[in-house]
N, C-alpha and C positions, 0 to 999 in steps of 0.2 A: 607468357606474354599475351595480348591481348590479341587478337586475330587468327593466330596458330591455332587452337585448335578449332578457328569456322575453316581454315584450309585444309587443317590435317581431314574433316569432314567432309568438305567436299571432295579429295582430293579419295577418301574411301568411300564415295555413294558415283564417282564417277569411273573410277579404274577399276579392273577386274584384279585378281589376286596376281595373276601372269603379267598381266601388261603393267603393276604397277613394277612388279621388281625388276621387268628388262627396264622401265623409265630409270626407277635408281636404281640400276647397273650399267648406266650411258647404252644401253643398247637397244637401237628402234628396230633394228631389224629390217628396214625401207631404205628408201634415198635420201630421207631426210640426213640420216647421218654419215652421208659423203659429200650433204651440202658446202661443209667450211672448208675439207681439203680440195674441192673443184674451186669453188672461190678463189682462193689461196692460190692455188696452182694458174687459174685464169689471170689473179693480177699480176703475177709474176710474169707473165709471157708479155703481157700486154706491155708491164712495164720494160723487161727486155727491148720488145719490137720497137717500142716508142723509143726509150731513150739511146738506141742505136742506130734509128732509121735513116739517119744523114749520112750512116758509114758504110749502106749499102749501095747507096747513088751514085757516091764519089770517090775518090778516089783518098787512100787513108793520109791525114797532115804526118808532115815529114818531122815528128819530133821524137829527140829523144835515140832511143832504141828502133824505129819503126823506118828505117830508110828500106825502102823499095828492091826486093831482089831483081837481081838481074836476072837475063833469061836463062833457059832450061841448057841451053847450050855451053854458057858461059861459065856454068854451076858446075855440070859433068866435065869443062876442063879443068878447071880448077881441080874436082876432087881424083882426076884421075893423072894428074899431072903433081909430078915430085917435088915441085916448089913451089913457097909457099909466099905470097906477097905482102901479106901483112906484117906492119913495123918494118922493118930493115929487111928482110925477106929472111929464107932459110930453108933447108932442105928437112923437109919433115912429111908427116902425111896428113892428110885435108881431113878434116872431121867430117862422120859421116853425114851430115845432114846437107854439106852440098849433095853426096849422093842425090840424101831424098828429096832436096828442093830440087834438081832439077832434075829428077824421073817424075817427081810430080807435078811439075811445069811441063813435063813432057806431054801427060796423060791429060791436062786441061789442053791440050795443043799451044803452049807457050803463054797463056795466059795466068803470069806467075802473081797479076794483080789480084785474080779471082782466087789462085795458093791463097796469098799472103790473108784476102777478107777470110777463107774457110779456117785455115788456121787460128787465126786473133778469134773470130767472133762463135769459131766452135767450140770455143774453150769456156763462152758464160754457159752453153748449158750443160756440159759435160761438170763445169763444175757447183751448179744447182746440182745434178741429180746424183753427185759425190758428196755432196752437202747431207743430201735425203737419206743416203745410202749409211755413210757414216753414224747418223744420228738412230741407227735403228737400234743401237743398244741403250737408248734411254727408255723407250719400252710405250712409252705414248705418244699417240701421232699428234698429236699437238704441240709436243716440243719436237715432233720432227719437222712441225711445218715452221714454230719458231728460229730452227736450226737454218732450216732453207731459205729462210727470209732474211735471216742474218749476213 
């Protein structure tokens, strides 16, 4: 083809024998080539923080699955107490996540609102870097950052 080889020339009166085979073997060896996973990694957050940021203000809309726990106190009766209110009621035992809702409404000092955003909204980056994690058996960080983005 017609231009290949003034490149393949310049491309041997300007690289050293070293510097051209780390170029074609993707390795710089500098920060150049942590430029795309910081990138990546920055609009991720950016895009996190931005399209979340109305859900750190206020207080989370009531749909769906997302109704508001009640306090820390009202949790530990429930899971410690032998009946059970939901549906027609019943004597059964309380699953343990009243436990944990409300020892850890306890530890916020009853602030089960701040629970409930830790919970929902630490779950997008716990499951980014499950994302990352997971994808490390495809062997190239560019479909790991594919994966992540995904």
């Amino acid at each position: 083809m017609p231009g290949s080889a003034r490149l393949t020339a310049f491309l041997r009166g300007q690289l050293a024998g070293e510097d051209r085979t780390r170029l074609l073997a993707g390795d710089s060896g500098d920060l150049a080539s942590l430029r795309l996973p910081l990138m990546v990694w920055a609009a991720i957050i950016l895009i996190l923080v931005v399209g979340t940021r109305h859900l750190f203000s206020s207080p989370f809309p009531l749909i769906g699955e997302l109704a508001p726990i009640p306090g820390p106190g009202r949790m530990l009766g429930q899971f410690f107490s032998g009946w059970r209110g939901s549906g027609l009621g019943s004597e059964s035992p309380a699953p343990p996540a009243f436990a944990l809702l409300g020892f850890g409404g306890a530890a916020l000092l009853g602030g089960v609102g701040l629970l409930q955003k830790i919970l929902v909204l630490g779950m997008l980056p716990v499951g980014v870097l499950g994302a990352h994690r997971l994808a490390r058996q495809l062997g190239s960080p560019r479909a790991r950052l594919v994966a992540v983005v995904v």
